[in-house]
Legacy VTK file of the C-alpha trace (Angstrom):
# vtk DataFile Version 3.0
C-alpha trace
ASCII
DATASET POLYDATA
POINTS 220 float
6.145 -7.535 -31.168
4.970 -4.106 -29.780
2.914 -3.581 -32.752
1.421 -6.795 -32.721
0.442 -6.442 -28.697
-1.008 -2.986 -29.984
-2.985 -4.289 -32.426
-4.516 -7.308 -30.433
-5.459 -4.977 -27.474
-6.909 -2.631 -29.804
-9.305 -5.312 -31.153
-9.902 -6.657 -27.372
-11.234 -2.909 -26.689
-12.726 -1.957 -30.022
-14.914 -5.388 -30.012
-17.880 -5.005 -28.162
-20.744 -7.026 -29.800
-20.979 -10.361 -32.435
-22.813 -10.580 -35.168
-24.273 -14.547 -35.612
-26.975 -15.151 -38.074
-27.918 -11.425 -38.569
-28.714 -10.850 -34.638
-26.229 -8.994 -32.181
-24.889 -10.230 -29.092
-22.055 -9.125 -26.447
-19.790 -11.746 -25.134
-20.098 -11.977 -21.228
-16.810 -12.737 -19.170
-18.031 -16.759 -18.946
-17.723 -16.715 -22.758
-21.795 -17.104 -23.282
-23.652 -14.939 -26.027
-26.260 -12.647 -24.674
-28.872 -10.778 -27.269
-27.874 -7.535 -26.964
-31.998 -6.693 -26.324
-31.093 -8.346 -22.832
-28.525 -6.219 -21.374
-29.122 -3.634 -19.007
-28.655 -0.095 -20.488
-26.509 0.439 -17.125
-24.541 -2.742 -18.390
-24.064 -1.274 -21.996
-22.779 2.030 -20.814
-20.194 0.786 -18.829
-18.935 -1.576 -21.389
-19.247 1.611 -23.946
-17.175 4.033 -20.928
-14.677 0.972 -20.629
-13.785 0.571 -24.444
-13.232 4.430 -25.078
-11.235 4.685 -22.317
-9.099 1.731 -22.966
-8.718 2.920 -26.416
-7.192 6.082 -25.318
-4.405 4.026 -22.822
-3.436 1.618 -25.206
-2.892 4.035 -28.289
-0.965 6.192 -25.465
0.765 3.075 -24.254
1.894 2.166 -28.156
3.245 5.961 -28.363
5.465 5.801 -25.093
6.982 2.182 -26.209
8.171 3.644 -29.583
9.484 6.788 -27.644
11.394 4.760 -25.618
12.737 2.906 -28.469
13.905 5.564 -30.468
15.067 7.372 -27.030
17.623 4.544 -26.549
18.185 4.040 -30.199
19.343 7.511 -30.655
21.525 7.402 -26.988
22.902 3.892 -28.386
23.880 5.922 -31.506
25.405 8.387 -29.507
26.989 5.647 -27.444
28.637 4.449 -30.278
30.004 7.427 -31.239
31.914 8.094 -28.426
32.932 5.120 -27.771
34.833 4.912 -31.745
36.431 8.477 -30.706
37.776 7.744 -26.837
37.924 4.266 -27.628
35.479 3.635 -24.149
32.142 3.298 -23.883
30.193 5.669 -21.301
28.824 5.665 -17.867
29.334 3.554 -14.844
29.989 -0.292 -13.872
26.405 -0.692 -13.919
25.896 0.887 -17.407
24.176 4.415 -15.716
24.744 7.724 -17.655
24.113 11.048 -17.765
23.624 12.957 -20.923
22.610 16.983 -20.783
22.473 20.138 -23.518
25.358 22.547 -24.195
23.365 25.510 -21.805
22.949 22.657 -18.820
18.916 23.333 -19.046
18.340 19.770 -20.290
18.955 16.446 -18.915
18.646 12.555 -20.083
19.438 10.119 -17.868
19.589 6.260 -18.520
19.615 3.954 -15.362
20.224 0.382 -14.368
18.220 -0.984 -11.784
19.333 -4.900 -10.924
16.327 -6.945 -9.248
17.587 -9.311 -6.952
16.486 -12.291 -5.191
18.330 -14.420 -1.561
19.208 -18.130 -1.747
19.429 -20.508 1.088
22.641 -19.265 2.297
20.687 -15.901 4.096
19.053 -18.509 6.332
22.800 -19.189 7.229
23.307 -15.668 8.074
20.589 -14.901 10.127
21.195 -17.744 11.809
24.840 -16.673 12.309
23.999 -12.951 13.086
21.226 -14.070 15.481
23.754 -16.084 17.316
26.236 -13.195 17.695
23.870 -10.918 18.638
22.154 -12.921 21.367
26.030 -13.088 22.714
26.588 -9.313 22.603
22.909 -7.739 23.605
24.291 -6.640 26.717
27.079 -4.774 24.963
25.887 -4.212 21.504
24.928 -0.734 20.604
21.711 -0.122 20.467
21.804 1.099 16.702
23.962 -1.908 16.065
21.157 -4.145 17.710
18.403 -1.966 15.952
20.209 -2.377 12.052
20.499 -6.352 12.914
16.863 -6.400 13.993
15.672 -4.641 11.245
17.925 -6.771 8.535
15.460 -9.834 9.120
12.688 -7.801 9.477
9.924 -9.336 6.843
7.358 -7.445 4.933
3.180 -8.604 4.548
4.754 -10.985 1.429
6.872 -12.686 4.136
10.032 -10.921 2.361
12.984 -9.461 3.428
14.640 -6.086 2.730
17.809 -6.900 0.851
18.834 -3.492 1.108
18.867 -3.239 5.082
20.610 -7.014 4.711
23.719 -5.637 2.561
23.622 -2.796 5.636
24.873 -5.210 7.878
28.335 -5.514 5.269
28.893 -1.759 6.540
29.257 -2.645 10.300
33.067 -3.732 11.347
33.083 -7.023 13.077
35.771 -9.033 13.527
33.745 -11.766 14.988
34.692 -15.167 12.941
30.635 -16.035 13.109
29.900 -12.327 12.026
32.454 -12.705 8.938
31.301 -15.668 7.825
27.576 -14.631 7.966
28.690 -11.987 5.674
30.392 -14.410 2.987
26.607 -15.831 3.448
24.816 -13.121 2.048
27.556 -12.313 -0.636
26.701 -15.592 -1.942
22.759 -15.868 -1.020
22.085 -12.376 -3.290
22.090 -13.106 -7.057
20.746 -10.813 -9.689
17.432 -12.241 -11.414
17.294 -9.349 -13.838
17.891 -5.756 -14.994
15.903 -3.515 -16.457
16.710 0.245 -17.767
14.909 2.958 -17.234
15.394 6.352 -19.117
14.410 9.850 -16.881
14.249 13.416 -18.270
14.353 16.529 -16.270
14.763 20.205 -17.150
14.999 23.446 -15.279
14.933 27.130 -16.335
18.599 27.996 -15.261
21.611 26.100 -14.320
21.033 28.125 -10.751
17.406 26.155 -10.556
16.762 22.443 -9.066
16.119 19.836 -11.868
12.548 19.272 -13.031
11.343 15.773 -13.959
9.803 15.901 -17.445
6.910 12.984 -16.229
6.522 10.529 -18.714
4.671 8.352 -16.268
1.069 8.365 -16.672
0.605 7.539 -13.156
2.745 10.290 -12.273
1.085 12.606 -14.996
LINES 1 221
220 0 1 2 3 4 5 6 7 8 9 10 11 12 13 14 15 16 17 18 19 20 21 22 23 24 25 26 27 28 29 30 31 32 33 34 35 36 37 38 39 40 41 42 43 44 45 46 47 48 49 50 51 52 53 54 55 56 57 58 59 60 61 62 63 64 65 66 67 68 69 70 71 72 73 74 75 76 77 78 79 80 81 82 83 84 85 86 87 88 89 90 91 92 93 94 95 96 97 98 99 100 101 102 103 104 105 106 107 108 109 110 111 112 113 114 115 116 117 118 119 120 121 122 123 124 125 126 127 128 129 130 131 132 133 134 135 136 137 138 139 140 141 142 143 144 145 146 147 148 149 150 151 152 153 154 155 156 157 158 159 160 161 162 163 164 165 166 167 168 169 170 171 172 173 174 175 176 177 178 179 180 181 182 183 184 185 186 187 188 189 190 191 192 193 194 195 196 197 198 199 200 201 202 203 204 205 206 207 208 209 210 211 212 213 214 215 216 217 218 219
């Protein structure tokens, strides 16, 4: 699949002009034919600057999707390995690990980040949290009243912050309201999906901070 995405983008930015009945045209974005005598020269250098540059990303972009495949197919290997001799497999609940060199100057880390997503039920919540806190402004805390506040807050998508909601888990209320709006967001927060990242960092001693090797062209 990766090789076929390569190979189509690679044609997308290699393809500039048509050939039809001996004359040359380039394709403008409404899908109409224009003799390439009627382009600007502005027009044609842009298109030129475009292609060679997208050339370069997507050969680069082919590169770092087979490094990450044989990153994790060699850690999967390794997985396996340890898993036949201590007859567990490694890392965390959530499937993070760690993996570093003999002299500690060399680190590989593979993390699981779950993307998550609120039902219904957080409207039941806030509601419920809302109510409690309206009955205890007066005696509240005014951190307490500040982490409730800034729970619901939504962001310019109209979104909430699902990590300042599971904040609210934290606070010890025996309220029946306040325990029920937390059985609320239990079951409003379901995880769509997860996806796995894989991090590098090295450093010159084991006495030196971690260095991210940046694999991350935006990072670059």
């Amino acid at each position: 699949i990766i090789k076929m995405q390569a190979v189509i983008l690679e044609e997308q930015a290699s393809a500039g002009t048509v050939l039809v009945n001996g004359k040359e045209y380039m394709p403008n974005a409404k899908g109409a034919l224009v003799p390439i005598e009627l382009v600007k020269p502005m027009d044609k250098l842009r298109d030129e600057a475009v292609r060679k540059v997208m050339g370069y990303a997507i050969d680069i972009s082919a590169q770092i999707a087979r490094f990450r495949s044989h990153c994790m197919d060699d850690l999967d290997g390794l997985d396996a390995l340890l898993e036949q001799e201590y007859g567990a497999k490694p890392g965390g609940t959530k499937g993070n690990r760690s993996y570093q060199t003999i002299d500690g100057l060399m680190k590989v880390q593979v993390a699981i980040n779950d993307f998550e997503s609120a039902g219904p039920e957080l409207q039941v919540a806030k509601s419920l949290v809302v109510e409690c806190m309206n009955e205890w402004t007066s005696d509240a805390r005014a951190e307490v009243r500040a982490l409730i506040t800034r729970a619901f807050d939504t962001d310019k998508e109209g979104k909430v912050n699902l990590k300042e909601i599971k904040k609210l888990k934290s606070l010890a209320i025996d309220d029946p309201r306040w325990q029920q709006a937390m059985r609320a967001i239990d079951d409003a927060i379901n995880v769509v999906y997860s996806k796995q990242y894989v991090r590098f960092h090295t450093r010159k001693s084991v006495q030196d901070d971690w260095v991210a090797v940046t694999v991350d062209i935006a990072k670059a």
